[in-house]
N, C-alpha and C positions, 0 to 999 in steps of 0.2 A: 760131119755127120752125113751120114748117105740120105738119109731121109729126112722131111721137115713139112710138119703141117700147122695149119692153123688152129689155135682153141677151138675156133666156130667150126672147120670141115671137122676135126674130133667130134662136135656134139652132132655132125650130122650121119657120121657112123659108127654111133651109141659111142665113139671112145676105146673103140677095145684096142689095145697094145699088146696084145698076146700073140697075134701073129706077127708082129715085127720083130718083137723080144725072143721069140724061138729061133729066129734066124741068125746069121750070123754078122745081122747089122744092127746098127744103132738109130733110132729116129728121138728127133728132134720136135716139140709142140713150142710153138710161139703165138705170144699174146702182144699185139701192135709190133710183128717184127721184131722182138726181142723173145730170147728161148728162154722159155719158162719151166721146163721140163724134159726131162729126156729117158727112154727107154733104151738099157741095153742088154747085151744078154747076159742070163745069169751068173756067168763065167768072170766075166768081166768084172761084176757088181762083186761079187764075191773076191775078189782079187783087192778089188776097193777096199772094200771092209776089213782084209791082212793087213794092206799096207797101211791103214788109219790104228791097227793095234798095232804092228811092229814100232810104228815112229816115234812114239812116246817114252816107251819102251827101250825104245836107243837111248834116245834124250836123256832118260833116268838112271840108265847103266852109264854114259859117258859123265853125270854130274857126281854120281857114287867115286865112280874111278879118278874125279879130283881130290880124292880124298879129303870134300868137305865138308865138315861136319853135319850132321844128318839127328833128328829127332821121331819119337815115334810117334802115332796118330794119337795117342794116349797122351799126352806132352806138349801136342798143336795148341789145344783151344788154352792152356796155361801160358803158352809162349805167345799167341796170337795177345792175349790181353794184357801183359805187362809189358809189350810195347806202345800201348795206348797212354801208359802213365796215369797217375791215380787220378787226377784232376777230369780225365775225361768222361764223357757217360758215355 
């Protein structure tokens, strides 16, 4: 991270992250030396949030294409409880 402040220098310049976040760096806020949060810029966060929908997505098109067997959401909570067996509450 190019930049890096402290929680406390944050509260001492009200906090704002908007001028770091426009730019085309990334700043780091740390609480006891450890980062506790990070601004980056919008481009990037956004880039974040594709690759957190794509990867699932893979995951679920590579378990399809095992060809094994699959149920619909309608079918879940019948399936989910008759593997509990009767005995169970």
């Amino acid at each position: 991270m190019d930049e890096r402040a402290s929680a406390h220098n944050s509260r001492d310049t009200d906090g704002d992250p908007v001028p770091v976040g426009t730019t085309a760096r990334t700043s780091a806020s740390r609480r006891n030396g450890v980062p506790v949060a990070a601004v980056v810029p919008i481009a990037d966060f956004q880039a974040l949030e594709d690759a957190a929908d794509v990867l699932p997505a893979r995951e679920a098109e590579a378990v399809l294409a095992g060809g094994e067997p699959t149920i619909s959401m309608a079918e879940l909570p019948a399936d989910l409880f008759s593997e509990r067996g009767e005995g169970a509450a």
